[in-house]
py3Dmol code that shows the C-alpha trace and the ligand (Angstrom):
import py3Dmol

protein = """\
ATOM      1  CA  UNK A   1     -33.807 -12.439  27.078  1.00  0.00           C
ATOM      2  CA  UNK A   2     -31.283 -13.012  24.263  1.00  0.00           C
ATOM      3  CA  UNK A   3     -28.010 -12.472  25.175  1.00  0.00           C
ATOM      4  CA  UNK A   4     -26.199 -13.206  22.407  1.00  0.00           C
ATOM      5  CA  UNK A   5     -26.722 -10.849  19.303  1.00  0.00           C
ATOM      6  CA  UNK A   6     -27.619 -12.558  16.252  1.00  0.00           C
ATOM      7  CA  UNK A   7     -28.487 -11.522  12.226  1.00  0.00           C
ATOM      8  CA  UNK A   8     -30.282 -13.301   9.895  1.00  0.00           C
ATOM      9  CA  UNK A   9     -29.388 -12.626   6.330  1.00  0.00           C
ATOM     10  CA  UNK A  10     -32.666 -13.563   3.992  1.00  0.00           C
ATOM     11  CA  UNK A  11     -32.873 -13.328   0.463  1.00  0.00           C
ATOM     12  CA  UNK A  12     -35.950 -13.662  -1.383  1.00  0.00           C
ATOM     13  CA  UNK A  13     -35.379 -15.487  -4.410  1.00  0.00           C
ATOM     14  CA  UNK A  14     -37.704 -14.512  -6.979  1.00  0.00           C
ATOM     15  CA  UNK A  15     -37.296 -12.669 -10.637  1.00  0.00           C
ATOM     16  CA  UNK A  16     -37.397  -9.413 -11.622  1.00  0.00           C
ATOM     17  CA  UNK A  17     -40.707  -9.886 -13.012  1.00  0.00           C
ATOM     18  CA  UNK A  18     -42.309 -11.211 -10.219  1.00  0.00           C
ATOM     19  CA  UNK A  19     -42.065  -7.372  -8.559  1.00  0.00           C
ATOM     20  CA  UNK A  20     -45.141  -6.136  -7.478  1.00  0.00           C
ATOM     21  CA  UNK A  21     -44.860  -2.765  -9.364  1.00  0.00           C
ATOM     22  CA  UNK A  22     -44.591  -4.442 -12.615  1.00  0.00           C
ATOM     23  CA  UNK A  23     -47.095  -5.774 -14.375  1.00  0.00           C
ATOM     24  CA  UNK A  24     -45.857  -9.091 -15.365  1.00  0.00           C
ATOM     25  CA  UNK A  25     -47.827 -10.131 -18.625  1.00  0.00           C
ATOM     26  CA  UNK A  26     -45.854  -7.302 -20.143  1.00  0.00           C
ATOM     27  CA  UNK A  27     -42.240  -8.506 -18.496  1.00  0.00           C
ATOM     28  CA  UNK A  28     -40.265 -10.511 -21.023  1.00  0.00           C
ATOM     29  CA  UNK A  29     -39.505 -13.441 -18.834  1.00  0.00           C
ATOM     30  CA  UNK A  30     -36.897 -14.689 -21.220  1.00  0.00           C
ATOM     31  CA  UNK A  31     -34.840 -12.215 -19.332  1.00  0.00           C
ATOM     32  CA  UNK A  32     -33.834 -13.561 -16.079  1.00  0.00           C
ATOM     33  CA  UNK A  33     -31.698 -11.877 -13.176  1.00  0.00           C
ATOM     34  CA  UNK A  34     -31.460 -14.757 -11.033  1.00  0.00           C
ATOM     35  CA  UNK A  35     -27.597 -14.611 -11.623  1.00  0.00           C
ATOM     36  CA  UNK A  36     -27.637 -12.530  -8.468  1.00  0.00           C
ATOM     37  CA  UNK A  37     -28.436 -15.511  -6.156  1.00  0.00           C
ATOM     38  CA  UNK A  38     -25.312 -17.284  -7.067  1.00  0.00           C
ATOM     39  CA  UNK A  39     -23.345 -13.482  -6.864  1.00  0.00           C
ATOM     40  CA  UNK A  40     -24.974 -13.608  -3.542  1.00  0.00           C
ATOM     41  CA  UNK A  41     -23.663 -17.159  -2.432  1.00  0.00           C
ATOM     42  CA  UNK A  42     -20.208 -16.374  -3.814  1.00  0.00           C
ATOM     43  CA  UNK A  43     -20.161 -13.393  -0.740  1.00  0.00           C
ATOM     44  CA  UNK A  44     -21.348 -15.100   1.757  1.00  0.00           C
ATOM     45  CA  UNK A  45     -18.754 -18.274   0.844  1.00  0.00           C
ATOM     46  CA  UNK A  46     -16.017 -15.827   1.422  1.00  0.00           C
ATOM     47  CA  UNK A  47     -17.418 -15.336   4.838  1.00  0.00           C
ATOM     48  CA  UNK A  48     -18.258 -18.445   5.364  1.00  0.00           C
ATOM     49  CA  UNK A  49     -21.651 -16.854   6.966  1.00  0.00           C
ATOM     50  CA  UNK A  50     -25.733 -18.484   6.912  1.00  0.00           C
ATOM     51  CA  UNK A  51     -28.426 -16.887   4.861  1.00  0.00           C
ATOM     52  CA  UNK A  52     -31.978 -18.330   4.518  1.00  0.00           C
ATOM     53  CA  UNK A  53     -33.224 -18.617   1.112  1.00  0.00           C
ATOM     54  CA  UNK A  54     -37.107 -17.784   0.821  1.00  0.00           C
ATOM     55  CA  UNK A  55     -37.976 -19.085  -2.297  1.00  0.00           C
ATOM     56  CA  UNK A  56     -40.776 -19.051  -5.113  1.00  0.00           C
ATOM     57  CA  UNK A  57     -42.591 -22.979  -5.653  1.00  0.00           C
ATOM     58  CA  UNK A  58     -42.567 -21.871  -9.178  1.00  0.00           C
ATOM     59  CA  UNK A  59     -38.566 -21.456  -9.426  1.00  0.00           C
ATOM     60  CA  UNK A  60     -37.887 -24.406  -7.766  1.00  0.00           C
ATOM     61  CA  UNK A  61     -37.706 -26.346 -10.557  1.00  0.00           C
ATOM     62  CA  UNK A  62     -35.791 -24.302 -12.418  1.00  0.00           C
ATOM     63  CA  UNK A  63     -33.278 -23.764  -9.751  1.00  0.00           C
ATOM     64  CA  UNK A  64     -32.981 -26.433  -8.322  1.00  0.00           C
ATOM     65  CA  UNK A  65     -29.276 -27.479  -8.923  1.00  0.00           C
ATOM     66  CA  UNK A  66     -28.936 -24.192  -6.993  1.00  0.00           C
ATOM     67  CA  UNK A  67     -31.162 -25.163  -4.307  1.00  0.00           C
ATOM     68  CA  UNK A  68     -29.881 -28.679  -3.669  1.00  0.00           C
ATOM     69  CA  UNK A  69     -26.314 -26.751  -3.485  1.00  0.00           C
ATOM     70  CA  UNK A  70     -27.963 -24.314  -1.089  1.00  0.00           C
ATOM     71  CA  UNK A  71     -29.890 -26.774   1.344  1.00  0.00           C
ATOM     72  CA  UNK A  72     -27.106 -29.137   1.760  1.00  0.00           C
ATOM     73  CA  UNK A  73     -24.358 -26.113   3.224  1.00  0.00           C
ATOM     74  CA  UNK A  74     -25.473 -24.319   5.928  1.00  0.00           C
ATOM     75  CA  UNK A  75     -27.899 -22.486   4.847  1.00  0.00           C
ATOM     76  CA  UNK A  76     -31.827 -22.632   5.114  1.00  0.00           C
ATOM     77  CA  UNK A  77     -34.233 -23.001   2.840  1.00  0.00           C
ATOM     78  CA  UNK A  78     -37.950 -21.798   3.233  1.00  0.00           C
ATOM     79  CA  UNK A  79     -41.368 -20.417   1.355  1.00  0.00           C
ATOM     80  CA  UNK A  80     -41.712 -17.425  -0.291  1.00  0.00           C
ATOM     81  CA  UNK A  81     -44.839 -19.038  -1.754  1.00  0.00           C
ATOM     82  CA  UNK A  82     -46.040 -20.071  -4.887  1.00  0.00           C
ATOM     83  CA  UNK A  83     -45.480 -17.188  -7.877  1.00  0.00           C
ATOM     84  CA  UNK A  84     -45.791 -13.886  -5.686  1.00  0.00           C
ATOM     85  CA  UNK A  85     -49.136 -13.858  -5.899  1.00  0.00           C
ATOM     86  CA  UNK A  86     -49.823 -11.187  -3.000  1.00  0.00           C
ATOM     87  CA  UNK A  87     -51.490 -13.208  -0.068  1.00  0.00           C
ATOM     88  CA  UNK A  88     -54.047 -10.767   0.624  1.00  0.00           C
ATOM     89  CA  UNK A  89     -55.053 -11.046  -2.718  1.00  0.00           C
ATOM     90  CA  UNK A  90     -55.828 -14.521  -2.245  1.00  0.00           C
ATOM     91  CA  UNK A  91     -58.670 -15.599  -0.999  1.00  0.00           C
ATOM     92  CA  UNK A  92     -58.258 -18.017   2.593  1.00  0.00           C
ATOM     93  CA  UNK A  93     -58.486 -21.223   0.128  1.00  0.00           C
ATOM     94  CA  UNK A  94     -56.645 -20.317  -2.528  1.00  0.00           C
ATOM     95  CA  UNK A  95     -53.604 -18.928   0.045  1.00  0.00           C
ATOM     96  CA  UNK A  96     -53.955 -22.430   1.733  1.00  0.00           C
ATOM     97  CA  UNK A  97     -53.184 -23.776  -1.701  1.00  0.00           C
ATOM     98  CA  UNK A  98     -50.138 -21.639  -1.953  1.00  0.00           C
ATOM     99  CA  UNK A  99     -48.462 -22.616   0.723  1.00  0.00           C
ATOM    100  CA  UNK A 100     -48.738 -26.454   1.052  1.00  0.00           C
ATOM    101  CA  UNK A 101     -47.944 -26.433  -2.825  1.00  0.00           C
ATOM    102  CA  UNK A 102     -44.812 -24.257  -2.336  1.00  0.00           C
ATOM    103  CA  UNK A 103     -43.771 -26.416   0.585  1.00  0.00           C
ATOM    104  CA  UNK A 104     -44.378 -29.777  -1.155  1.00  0.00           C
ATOM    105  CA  UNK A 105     -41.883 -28.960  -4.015  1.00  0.00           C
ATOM    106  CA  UNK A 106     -39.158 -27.396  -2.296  1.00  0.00           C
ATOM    107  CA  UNK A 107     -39.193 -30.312  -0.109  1.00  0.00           C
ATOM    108  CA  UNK A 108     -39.453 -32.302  -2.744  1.00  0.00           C
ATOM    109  CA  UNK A 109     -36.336 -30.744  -4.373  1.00  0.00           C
ATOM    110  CA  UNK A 110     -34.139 -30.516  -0.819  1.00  0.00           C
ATOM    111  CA  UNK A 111     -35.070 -33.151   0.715  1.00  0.00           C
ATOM    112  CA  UNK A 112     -35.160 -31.279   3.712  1.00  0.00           C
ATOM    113  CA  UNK A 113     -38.057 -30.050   5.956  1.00  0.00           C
ATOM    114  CA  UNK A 114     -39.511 -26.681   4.932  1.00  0.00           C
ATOM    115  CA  UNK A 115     -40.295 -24.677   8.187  1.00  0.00           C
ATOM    116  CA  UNK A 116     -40.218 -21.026   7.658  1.00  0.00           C
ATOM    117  CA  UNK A 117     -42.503 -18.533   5.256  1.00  0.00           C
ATOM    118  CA  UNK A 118     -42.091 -15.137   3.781  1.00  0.00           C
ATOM    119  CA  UNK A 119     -45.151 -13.291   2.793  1.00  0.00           C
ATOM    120  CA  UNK A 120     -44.325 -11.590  -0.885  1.00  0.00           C
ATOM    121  CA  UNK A 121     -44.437  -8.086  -0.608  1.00  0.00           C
ATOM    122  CA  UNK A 122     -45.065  -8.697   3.536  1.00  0.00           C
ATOM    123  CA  UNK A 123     -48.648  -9.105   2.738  1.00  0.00           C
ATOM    124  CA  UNK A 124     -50.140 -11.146   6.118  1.00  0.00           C
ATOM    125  CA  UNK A 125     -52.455 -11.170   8.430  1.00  0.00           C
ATOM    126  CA  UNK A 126     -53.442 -13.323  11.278  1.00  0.00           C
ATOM    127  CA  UNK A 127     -56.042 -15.822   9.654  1.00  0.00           C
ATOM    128  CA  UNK A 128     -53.115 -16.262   7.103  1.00  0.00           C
ATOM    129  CA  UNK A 129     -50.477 -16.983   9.860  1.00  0.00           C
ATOM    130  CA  UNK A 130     -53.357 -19.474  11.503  1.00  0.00           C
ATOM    131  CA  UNK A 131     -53.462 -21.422   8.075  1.00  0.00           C
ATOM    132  CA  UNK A 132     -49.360 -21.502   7.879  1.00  0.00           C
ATOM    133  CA  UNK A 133     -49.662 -22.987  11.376  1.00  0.00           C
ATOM    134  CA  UNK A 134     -52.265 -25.712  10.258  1.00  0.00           C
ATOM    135  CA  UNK A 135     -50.067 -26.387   6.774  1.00  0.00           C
ATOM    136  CA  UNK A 136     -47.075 -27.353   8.908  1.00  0.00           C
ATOM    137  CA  UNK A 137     -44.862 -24.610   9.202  1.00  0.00           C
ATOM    138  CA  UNK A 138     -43.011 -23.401  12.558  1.00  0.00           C
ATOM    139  CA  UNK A 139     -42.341 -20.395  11.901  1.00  0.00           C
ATOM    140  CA  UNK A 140     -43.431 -16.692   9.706  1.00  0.00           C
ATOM    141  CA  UNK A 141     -40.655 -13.629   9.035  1.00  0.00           C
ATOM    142  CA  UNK A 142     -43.356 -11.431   7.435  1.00  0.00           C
ATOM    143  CA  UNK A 143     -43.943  -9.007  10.276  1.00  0.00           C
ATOM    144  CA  UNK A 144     -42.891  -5.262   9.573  1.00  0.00           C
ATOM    145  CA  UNK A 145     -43.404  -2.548  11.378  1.00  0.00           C
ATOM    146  CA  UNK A 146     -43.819  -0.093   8.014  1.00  0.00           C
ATOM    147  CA  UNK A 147     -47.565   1.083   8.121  1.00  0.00           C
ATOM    148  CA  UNK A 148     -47.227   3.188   5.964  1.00  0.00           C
ATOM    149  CA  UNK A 149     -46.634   0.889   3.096  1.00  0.00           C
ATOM    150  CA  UNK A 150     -49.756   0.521   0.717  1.00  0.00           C
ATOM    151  CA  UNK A 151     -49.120  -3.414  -0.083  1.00  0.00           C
ATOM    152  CA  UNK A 152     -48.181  -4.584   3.558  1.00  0.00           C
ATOM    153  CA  UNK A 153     -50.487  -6.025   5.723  1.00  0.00           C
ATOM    154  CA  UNK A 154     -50.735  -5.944   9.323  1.00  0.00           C
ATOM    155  CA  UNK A 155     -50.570  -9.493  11.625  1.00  0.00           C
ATOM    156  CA  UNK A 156     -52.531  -9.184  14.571  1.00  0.00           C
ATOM    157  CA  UNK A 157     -50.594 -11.559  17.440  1.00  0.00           C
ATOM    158  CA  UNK A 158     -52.712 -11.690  19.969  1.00  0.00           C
ATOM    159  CA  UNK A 159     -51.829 -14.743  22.709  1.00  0.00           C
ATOM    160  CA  UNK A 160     -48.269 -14.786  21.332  1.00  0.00           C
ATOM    161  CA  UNK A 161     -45.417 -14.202  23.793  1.00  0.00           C
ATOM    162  CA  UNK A 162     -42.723 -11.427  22.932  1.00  0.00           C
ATOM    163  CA  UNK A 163     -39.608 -13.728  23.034  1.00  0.00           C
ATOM    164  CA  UNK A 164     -37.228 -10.234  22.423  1.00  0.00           C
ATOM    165  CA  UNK A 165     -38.489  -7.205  20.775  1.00  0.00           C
ATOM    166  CA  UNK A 166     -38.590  -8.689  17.339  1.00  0.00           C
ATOM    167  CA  UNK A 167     -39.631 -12.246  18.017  1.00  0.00           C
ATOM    168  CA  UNK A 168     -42.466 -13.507  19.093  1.00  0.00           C
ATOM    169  CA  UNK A 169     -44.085 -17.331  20.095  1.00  0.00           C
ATOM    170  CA  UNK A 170     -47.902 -19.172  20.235  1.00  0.00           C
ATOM    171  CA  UNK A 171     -47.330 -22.769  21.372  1.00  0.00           C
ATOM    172  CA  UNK A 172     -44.306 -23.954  18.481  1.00  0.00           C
ATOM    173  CA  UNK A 173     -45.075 -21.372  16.367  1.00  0.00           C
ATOM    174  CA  UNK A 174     -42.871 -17.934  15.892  1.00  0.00           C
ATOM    175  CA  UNK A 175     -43.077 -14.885  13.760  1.00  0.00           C
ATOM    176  CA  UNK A 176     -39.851 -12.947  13.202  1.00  0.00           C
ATOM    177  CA  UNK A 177     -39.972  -9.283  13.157  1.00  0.00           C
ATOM    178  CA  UNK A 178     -38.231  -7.958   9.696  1.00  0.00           C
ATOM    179  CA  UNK A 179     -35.665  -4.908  11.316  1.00  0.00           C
ATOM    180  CA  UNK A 180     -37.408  -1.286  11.119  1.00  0.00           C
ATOM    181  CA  UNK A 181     -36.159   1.652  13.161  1.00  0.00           C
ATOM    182  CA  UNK A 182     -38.275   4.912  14.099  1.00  0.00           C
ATOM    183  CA  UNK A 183     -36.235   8.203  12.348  1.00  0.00           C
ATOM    184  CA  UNK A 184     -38.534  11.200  13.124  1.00  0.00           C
ATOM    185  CA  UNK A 185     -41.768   9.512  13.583  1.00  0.00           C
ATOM    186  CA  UNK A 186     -41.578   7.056  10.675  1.00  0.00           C
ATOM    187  CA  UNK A 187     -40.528   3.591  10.709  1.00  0.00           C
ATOM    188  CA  UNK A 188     -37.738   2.716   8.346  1.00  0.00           C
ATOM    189  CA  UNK A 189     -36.262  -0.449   7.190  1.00  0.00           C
ATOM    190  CA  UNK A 190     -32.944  -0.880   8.086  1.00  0.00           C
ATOM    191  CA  UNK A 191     -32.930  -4.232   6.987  1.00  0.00           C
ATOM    192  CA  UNK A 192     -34.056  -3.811   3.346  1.00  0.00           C
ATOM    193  CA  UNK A 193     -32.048  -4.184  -0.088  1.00  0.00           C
ATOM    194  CA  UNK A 194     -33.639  -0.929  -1.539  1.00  0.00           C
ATOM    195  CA  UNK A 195     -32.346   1.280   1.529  1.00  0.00           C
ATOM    196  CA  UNK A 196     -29.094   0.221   0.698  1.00  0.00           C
ATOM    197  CA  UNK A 197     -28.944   0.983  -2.374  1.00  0.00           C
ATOM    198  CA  UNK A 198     -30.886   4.052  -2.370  1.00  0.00           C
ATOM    199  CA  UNK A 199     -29.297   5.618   0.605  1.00  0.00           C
ATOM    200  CA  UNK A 200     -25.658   6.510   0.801  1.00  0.00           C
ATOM    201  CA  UNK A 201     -23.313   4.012   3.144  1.00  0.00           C
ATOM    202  CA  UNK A 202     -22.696   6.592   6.020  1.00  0.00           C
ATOM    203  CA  UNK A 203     -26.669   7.616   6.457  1.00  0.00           C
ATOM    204  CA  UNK A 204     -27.740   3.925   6.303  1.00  0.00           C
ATOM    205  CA  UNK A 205     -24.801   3.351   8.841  1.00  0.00           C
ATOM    206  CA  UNK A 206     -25.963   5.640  11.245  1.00  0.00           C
ATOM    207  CA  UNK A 207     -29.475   4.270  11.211  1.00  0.00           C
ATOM    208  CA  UNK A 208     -28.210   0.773  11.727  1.00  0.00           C
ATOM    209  CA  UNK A 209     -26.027   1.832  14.692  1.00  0.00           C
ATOM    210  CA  UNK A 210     -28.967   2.847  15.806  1.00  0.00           C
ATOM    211  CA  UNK A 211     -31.067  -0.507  15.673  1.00  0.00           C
ATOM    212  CA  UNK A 212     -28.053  -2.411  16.822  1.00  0.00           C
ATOM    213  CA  UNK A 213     -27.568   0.036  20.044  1.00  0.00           C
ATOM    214  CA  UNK A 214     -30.966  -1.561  21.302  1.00  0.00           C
ATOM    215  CA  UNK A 215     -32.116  -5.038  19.746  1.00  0.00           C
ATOM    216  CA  UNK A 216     -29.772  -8.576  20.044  1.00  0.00           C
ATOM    217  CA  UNK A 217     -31.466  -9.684  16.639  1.00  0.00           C
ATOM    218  CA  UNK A 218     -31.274  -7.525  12.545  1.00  0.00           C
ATOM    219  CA  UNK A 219     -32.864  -9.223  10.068  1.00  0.00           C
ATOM    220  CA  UNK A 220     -31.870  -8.050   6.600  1.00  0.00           C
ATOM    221  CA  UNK A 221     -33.820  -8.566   3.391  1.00  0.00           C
ATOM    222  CA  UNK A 222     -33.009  -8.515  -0.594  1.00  0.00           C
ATOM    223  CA  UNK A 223     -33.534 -10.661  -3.802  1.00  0.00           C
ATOM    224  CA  UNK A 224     -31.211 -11.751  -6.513  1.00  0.00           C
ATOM    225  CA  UNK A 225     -31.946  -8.716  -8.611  1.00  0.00           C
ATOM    226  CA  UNK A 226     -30.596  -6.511  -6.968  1.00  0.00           C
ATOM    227  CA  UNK A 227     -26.966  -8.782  -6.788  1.00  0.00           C
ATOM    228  CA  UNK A 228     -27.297  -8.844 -10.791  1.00  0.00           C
ATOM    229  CA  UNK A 229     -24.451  -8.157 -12.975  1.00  0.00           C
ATOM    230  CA  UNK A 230     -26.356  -7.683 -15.212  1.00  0.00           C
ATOM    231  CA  UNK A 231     -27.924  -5.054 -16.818  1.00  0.00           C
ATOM    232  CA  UNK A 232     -31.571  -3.988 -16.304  1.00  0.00           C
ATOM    233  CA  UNK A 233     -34.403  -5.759 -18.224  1.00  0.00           C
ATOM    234  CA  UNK A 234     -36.621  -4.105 -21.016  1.00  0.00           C
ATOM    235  CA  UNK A 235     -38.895  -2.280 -18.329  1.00  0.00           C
ATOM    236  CA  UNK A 236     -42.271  -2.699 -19.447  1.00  0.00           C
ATOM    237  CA  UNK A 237     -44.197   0.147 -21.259  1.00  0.00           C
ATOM    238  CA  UNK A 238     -46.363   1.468 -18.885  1.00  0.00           C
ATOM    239  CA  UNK A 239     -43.892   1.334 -15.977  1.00  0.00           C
ATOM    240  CA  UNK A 240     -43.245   4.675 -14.150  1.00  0.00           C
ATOM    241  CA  UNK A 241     -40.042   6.870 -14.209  1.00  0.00           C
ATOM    242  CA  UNK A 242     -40.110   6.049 -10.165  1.00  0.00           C
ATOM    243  CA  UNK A 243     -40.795   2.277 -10.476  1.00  0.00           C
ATOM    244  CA  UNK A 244     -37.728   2.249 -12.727  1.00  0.00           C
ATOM    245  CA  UNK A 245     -35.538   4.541 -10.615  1.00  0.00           C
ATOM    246  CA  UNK A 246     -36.128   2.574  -7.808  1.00  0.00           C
ATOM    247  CA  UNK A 247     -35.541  -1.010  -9.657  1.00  0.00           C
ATOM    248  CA  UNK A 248     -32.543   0.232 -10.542  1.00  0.00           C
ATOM    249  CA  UNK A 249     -30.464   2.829  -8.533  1.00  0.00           C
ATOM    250  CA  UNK A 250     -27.325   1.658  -6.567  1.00  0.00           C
ATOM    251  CA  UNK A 251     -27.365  -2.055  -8.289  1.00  0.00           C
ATOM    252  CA  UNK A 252     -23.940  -1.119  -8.826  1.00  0.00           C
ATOM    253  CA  UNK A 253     -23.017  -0.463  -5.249  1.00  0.00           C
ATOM    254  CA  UNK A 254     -24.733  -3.279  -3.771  1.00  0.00           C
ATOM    255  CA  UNK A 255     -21.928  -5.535  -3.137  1.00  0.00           C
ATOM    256  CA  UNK A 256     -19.656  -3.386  -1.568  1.00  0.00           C
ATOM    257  CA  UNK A 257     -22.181  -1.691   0.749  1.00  0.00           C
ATOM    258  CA  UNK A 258     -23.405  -5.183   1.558  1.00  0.00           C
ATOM    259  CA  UNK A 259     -19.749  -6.155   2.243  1.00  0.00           C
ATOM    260  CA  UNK A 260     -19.896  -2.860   4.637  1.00  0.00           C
ATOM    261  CA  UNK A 261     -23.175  -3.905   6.407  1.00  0.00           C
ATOM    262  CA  UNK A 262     -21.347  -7.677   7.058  1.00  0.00           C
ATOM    263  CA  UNK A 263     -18.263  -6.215   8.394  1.00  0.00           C
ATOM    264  CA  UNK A 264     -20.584  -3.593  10.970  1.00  0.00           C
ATOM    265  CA  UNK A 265     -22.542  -6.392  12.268  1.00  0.00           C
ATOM    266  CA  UNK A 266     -19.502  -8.239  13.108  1.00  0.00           C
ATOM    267  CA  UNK A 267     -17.560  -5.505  14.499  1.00  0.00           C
ATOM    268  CA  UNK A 268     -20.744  -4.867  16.959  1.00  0.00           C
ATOM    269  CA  UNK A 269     -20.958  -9.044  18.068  1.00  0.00           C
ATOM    270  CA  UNK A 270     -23.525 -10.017  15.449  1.00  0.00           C
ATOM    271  CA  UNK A 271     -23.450 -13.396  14.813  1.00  0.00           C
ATOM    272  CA  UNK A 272     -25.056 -14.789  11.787  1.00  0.00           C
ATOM    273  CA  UNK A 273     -27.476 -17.616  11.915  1.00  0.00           C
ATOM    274  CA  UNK A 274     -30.752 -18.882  10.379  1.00  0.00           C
ATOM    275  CA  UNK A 275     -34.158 -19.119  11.793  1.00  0.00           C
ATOM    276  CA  UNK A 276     -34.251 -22.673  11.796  1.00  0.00           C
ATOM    277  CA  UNK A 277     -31.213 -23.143  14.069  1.00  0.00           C
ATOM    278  CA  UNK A 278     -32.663 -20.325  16.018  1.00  0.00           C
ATOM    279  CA  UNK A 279     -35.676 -22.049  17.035  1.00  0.00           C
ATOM    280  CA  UNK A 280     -33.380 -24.826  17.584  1.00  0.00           C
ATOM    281  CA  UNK A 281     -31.661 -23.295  20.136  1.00  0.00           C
ATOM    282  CA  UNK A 282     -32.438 -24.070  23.828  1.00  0.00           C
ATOM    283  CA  UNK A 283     -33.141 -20.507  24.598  1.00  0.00           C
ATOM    284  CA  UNK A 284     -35.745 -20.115  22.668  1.00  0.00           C
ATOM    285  CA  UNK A 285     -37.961 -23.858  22.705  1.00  0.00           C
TER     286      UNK A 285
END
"""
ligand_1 = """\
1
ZN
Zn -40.890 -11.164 -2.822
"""
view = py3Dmol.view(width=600, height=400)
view.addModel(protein, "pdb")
view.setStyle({"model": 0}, {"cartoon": {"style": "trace"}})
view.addModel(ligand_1, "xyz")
view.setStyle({"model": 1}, {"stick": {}})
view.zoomTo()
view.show()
């Protein structure tokens, strides 16, 4: 039903530390790689583009110079929850927590209505999307389409109506389908920070082209890591050769093939936009 053909940049702003594969009482958290969010702003200034920010309660403090910055240009500003605690880890209560807590303070920073939630590490399910409803929020992006993905959940959406093929509505509420395209039987992100970087330009292309030729709406994912200039932290001892390799390969290429991935979208009609003015939009109330 959407004919115009929109992206949604995201980033999820969050530390190094706070990665799922590492055990973080044995990160150095003196260390911090959040210089990547502002490496990230500085790109999308140039193109004078929309991103939506999903951020950590517990950085909010910290960052929230940044964030005021953020939340007053035209960008958006939502939940990424407390201190990536993985929501199915939580127990119903304790999730419920989460939430209102990280909304409270990044309102309380911005000034501005928080709306929109990102489940760390996509972790969901449906009595979790029930509670965001109840907690105030309008709207979930923590739907994938990845199943075979140990730490992802899976949100049941039964009595929602399919909007478009990636976005969905109960009553006010929407969830927002995170980009994934089927490449000989498996489900790939083409939407993801660690695709781009792991996989080279012209493969990762080609898979795109291939999301784009059928859906009016990519939603692409990364974190301020991966936008470091820095180099990589101290890994911590136990971590594995492949939980390194994959933390770090193609940092150094992620600007320019990010740069690429702008320019395709635009040279296919993509225009960018955030949820919020999204929901906002006439088509889709
Ligand atoms: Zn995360």
């Amino acid at each position: 039903m959407n004919k115009i053909k929109q992206a949604v940049l995201t980033m999820d702003v969050e530390d190094w530390y706070h990665l799922d594969y590492f055990n973080r009482k044995d990160c150095n958290e003196d260390y911090s790689m959040l210089d990547g969010l502002n490496n990230y702003l500085e790109i999308l200034e140039n193109y004078c583009i929309p991103s939506n920010f999903f951020v950590l309660g517990e950085l909010a403090i910290p960052l929230k110079n940044t964030l005021r910055e953020i939340a007053q240009g035209k960008h958006e500003i939502s939940s990424h929850g407390w201190n990536h605690k993985r929501p199915m880890k939580l127990n119903l209560q304790e999730f419920k927590n989460d939430i209102i807590k990280s909304k409270d303070v990044l309102e309380d920073i911005t000034g501005q209505d928080i709306i929109g939630y990102r489940a760390p590490c996509f972790s969901m399910d449906r009595n979790r999307v029930d509670l965001l409803i109840e907690a105030g929020y309008s709207y979930d992006s923590s739907k994938i389409k990845f199943t075979n993905h140990p730490l992802y959940g899976d949100i049941d959406l039964f009595g929602f109506e399919t909007l478009s093929p990636n976005i969905y509505k109960f009553n006010n509420f929407y969830e927002f389908e995170i980009s994934t395209e089927k490449i000989l039987g498996r489900n790939i992100p083409v939407s993801g920070g660690g695709y781009i970087r792991l996989l080279p330009w012209l493969v990762m292309k080609k898979m795109i082209s291939s999301y784009l030729s059928h859906s009016d709406l990519y939603i692409f994912y990364i974190h301020p890591f991966e936008f470091s200039f820095k180099k990589n932290p101290i890994f911590p001892k136990k971590s594995k050769w492949n939980e390194k390799h994959r933390f770090s390969f193609g940092r150094e290429s992620v600007t320019k093939k990010f740069q690429f991935l702008l320019e395709h979208l635009k040279l296919n009609g993509f225009e960018f936009t955030t949820f919020k003015d999204m929901i906002n939009q006439n088509e889709y109330k």
